[in-house]
C-alpha positions in Angstrom: -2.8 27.8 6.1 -4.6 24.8 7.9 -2.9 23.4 10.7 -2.5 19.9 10.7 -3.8 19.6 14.0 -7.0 20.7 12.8 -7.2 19.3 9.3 -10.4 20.7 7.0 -12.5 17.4 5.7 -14.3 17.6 2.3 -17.1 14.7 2.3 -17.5 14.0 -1.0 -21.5 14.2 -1.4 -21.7 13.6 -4.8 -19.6 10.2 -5.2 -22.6 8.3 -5.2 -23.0 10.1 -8.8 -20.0 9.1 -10.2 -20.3 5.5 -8.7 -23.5 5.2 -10.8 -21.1 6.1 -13.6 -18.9 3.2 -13.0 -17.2 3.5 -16.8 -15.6 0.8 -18.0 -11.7 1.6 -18.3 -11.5 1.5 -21.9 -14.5 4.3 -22.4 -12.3 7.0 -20.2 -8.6 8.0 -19.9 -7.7 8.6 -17.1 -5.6 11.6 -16.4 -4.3 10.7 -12.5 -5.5 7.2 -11.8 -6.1 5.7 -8.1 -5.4 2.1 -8.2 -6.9 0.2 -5.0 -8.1 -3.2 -3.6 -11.8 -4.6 -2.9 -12.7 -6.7 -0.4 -16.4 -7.9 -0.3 -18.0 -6.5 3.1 -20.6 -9.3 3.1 -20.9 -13.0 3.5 -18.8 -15.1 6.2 -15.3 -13.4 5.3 -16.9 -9.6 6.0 -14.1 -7.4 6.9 -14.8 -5.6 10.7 -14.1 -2.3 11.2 -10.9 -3.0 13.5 -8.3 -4.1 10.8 -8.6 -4.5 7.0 -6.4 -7.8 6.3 -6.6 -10.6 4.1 -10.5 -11.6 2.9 -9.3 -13.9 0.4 -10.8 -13.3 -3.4 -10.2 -9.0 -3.5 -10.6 -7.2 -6.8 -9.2 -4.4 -8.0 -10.9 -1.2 -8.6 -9.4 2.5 -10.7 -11.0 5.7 -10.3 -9.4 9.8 -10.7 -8.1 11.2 -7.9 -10.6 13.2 -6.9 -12.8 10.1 -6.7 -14.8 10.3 -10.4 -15.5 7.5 -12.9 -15.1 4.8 -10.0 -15.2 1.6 -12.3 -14.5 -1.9 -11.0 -10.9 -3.1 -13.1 -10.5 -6.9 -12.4 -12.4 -9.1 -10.7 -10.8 -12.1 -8.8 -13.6 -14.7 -10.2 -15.9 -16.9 -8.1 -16.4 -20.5 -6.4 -12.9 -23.0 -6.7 -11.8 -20.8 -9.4 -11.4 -17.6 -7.8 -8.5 -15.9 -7.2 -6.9 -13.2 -4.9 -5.6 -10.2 -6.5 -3.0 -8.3 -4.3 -1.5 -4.7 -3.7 -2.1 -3.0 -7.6 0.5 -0.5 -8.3 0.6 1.6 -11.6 2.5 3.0 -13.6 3.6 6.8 -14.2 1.7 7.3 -17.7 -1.5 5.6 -16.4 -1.3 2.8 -19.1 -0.3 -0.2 -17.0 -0.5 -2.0 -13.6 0.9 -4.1 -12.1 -0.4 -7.0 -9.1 0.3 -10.1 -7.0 -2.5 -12.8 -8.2 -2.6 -16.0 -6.3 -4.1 -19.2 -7.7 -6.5 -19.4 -5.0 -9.1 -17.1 -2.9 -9.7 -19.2 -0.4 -6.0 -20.3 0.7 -4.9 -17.1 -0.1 -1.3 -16.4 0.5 -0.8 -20.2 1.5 -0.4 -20.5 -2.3 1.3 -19.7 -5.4 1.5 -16.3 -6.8 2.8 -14.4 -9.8 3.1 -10.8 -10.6 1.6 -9.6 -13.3 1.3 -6.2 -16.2 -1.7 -5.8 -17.2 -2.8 -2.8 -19.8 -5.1 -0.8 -17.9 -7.3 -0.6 -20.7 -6.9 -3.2 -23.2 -6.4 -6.0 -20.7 -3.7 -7.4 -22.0 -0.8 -8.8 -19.9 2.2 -10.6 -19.1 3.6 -12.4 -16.5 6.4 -10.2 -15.0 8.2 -12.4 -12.0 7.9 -15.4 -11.4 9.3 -18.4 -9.2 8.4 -21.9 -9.3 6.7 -23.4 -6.5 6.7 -19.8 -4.4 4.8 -16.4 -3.7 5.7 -13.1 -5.2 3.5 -10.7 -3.3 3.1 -7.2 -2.0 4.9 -5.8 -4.9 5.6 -1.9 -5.3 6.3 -0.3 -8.0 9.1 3.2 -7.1 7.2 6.3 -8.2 9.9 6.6 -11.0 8.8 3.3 -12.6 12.7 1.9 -12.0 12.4 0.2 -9.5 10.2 -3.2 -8.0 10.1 -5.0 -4.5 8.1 -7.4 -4.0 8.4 -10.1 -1.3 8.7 -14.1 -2.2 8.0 -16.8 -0.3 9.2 -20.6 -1.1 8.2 -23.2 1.3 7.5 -21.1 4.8 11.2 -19.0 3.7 10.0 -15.2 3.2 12.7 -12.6 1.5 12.1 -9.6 0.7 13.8 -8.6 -3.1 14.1 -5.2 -4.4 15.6 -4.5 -8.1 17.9 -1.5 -7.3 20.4 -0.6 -9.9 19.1 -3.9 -12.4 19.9 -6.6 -10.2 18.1 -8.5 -8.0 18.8 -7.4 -4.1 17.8 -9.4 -1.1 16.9 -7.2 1.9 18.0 -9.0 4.8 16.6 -8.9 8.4 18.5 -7.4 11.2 18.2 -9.6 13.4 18.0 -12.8 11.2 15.5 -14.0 12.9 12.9 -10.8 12.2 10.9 -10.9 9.1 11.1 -8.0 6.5 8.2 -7.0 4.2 6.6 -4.3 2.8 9.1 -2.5 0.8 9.2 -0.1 -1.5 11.7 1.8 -3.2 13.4 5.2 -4.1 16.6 5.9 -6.5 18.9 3.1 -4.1 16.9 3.1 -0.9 14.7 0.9 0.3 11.8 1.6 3.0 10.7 -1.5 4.6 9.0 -3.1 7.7 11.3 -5.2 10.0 9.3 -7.8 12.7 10.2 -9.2 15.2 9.2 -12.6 16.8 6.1 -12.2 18.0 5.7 -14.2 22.0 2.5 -14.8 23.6 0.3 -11.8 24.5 3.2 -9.4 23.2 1.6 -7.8 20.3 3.6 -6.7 17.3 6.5 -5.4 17.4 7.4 -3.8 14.0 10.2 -1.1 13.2 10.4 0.5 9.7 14.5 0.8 8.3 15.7 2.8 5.5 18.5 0.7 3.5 20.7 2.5 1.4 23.2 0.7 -1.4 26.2 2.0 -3.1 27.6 1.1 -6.3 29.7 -1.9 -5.1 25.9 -3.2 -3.2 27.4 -2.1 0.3 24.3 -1.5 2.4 23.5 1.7 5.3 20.7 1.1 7.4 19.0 4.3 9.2 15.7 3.3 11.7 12.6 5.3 11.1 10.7 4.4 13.7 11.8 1.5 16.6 10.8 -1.4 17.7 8.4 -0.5 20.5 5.0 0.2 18.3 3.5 -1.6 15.4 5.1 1.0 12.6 3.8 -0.7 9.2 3.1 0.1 5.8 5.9 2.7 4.7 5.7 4.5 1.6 8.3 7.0 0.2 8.5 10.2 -1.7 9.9 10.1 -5.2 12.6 11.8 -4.9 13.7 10.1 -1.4 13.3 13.1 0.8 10.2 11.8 2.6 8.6 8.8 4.7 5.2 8.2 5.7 4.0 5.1 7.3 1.6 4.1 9.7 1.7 3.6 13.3 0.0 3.2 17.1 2.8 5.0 18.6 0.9 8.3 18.6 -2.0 6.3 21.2 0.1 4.2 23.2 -0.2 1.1 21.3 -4.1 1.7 20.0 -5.1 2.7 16.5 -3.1 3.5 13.9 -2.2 7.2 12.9 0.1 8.5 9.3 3.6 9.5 10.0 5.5 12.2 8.2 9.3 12.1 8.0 11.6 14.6 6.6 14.6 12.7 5.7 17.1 15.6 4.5 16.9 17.5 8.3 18.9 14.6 10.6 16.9 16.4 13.4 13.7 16.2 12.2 11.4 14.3 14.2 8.3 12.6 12.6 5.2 14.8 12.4 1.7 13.2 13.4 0.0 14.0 9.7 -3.3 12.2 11.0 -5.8 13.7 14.2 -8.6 10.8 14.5 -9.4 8.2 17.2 -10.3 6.1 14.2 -7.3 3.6 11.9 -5.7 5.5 9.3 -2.9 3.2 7.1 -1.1 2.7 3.8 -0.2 6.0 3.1 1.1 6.7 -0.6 2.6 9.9 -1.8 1.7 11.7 -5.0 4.4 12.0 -7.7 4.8 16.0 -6.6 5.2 14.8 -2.9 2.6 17.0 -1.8 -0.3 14.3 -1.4 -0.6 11.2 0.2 -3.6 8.6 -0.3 -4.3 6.4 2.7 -7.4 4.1 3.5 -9.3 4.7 7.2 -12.3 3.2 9.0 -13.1 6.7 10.3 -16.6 6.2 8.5 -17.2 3.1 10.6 -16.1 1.9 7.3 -12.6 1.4 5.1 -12.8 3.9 2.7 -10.1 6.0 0.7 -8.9 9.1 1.6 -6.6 11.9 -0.4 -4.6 14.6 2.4 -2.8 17.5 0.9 0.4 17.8 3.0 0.9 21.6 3.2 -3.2 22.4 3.9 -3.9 19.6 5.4 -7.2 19.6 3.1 -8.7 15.9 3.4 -11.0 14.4 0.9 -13.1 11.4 1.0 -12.6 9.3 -2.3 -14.9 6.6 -2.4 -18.2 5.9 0.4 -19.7 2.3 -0.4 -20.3 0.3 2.4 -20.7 -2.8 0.4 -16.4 -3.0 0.2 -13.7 -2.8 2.3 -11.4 -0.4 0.3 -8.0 -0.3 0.6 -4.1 -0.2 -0.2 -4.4 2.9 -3.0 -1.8 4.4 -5.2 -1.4 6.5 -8.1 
């Protein structure tokens, strides 16, 4: 057994094979696809090292989980007609995925946005939400395939919707005045991000809450992790047993490490899943629950990463220095 405090790295050598590969999607099946973003790390919107955020104009990229026939999956376009594509989930099978695209790259998320379903291989696709005059981002897709949150913005007014038990839900802030985001969902829970009002010089202040409905749509809300760190970026385990989400709490407010929560033990306390001086973020468990994918600049530059829990075996899944990667799920 590896402890996690000294967790065994597997550099992936040979990726520079299969990213000579580069198969389109409809010359493999994949049998456990990785769905991620591309940002372009060149030109005047080059990502830094510090904090992968909004480029404008991403694309989005599908590989196997062990980092093989790496093959670029939709590109956003170029010049006035280029879009942003945003946060790709995919389905269970393999056969379909689903993204935020917004009309334009260089407003970005100042602009309109549908979500889409696209065929992973055939290209084919449908709109799937969408709202006149408004922006349906960060959408995730539960692990299950039942279940969608997405946020929506209309004219400066965000919400934060998730589709628990067929209906549409609004997650509200507690307080009001905080701003929810980044949800995804498991059987009728809800993982989210709550802000608060940022002040001058302050910093983020960003607590992750578990809401739970009933039947009748009462909601219980339990606090992962408080307000005093920037806690972002939660992602839970299929069955609802498990958080992980990212966090500077571990380095007093510096770079980011993974959290691990075991939900079912009320006295569990979250377990530091990451050991690196570097950013590690948007952690996304495996459909067993014993993998997570997360991107980290511990290269010097974003890349994806796949950590078996129980080991604590890491492997590197992509190493192009050309792209920001980032935001993966399978």
């Amino acid at each position: 057994m590896i402890s996690l405090n000294h967790l065994l790295v597997i550099s992936l050598s040979f990726l520079s094979l299969f990213s000579c590969v580069a198969l389109a999607a409809d010359e493999y099946h994949y049998v456990n696809p990785v769905i991620f973003q591309r940002f372009d790390n060149t030109g005047p919107n080059a990502a830094t090292p510090d904090i992968p955020g909004f480029y404008g104009g991403a694309s989005i990229w599908v590989m196997e989980s062990n980092g093989s026939y790496l093959s670029l999956l939709k590109h956003p376009g170029s010049g006035s007609a280029a879009k942003h594509l945003d946060h790709p989930s995919i389905t269970s099978d393999g056969q379909f995925f689903i993204y935020a695209e917004f009309e334009n790259a260089e407003i970005g998320r100042e602009g309109i946005a549908r979500l889409y379903k696209e065929n992973l291989y055939t290209g084919e696709r449908e709109v799937l939400r969408e709202r006149s005059n408004c922006a349906l981002h960060h959408a995730a897709l539960s692990l299950d395939d039942e279940v969608l949150t997405y946020t929506q913005e209309c004219e400066g007014v965000n919400r934060l919707l998730t589709e628990i038990a067929g209906g549409i839900t609004a997650v509200h802030p507690i307080p009001a005045s905080a701003r929810v985001s980044n949800g995804v969902s498991a059987n009728m829970s809800v993982v989210y991000q709550n802000e608060q009002r940022s002040h001058a010089g302050s910093g983020r202040a960003i607590a992750i809450i578990l809401s739970t409905f009933d039947d009748q749509g009462n909601r219980t809300d339990r606090t992962i992790a408080d307000w005093g760190f920037r806690n972002r970026r939660a992602a839970i385990s299929i069955d609802g047993a498990s958080v992980a989400w990212q966090s500077n709490s571990t380095t007093g407010g510096g770079t980011d490490d993974i959290l691990l929560l075991n939900l079912e033990n009320s006295d569990a306390a979250a377990k530091k899943l990451t050991q690196h001086p570097a950013n590690d973020g948007h952690p996304w468990f495996s459909r067993d629950g014993n993998s997570l994918l997360f991107e980290s600049d511990r290269t010097g530059n974003w890349e994806i990463f796949k950590l078996h829990i129980p080991t604590g075996v890491l492997i590197q899944l992509t190493d192009d220095p050309s792209y920001v990667s980032t935001r993966p799920r399978w």
